[in-house]
C-alpha positions as semicolon CSV with decimal commas, in nm:
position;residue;x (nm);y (nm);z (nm)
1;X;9,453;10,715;10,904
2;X;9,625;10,482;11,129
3;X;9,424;10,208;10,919
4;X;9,570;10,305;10,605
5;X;9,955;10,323;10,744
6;X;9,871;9,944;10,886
7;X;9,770;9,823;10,530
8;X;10,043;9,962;10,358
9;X;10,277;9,805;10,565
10;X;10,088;9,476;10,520
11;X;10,091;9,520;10,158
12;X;10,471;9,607;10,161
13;X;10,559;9,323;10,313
14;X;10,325;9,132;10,134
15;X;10,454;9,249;9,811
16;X;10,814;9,191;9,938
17;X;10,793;8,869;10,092
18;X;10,956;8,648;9,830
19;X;10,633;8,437;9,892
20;X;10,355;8,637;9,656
21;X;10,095;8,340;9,734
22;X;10,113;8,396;10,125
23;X;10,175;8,773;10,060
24;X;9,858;8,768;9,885
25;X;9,679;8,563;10,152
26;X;9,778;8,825;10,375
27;X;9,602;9,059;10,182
28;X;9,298;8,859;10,176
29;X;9,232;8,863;10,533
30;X;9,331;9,178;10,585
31;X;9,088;9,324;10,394
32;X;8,836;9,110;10,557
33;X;8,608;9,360;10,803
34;X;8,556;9,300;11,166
35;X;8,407;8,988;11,316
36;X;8,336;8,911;10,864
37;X;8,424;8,532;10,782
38;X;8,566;8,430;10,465
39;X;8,562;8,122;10,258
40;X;8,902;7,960;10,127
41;X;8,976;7,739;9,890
42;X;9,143;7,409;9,964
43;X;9,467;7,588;9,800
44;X;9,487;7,876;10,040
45;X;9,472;7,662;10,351
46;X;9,713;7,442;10,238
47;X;9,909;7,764;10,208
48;X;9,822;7,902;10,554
49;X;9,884;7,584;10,723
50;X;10,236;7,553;10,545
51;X;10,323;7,954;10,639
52;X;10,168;7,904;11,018
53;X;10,384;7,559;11,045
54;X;10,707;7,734;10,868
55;X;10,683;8,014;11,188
56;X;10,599;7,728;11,455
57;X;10,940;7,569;11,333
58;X;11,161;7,911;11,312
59;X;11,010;7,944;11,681
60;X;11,084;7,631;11,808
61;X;11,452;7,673;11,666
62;X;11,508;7,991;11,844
63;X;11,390;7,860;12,169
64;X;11,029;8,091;12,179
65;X;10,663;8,005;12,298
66;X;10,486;7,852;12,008
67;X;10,119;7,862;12,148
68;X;9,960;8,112;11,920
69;X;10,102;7,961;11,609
70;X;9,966;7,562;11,771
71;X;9,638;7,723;11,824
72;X;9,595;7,812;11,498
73;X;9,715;7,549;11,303
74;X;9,455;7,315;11,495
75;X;9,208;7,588;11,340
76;X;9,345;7,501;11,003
77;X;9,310;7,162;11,024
């Protein structure tokens, strides 16, 4: 049950985002099971690595650690 509460609020905010492309992203992996890759087009990357890069900067700008969002945009690249 607890599942189901966490996916609707990833597909509220997905929904609600403003940004349907990364809300739908969002969705993607989400629905992705445990330790199950996933292949993405050159599209969605480009997407992910703009989203993960848009955080990194809002971080930097209010001053916060920004190591989970560098480790994964070197996976991205």
């Amino acid at each position: 049950m607890a599942n189901n509460k966490t996916s609707l609020t990833y597909q509220q905010r997905a929904v609600n985002t403003g940004w349907r492309e990364t809300g739908y992203l969002i969705l993607k992996v989400d629905s992705l099971p445990v330790g199950k890759k996933s292949v993405f087009t050159s599209e969605e990357i480009h997407l992910a690595r703009t989203a993960v890069n848009q955080l990194r900067n809002k971080k930097i700008q209010q001053g916060q650690y920004t190591d989970a969002t560098d480790d994964m945009l070197l996976k991205l690249v």
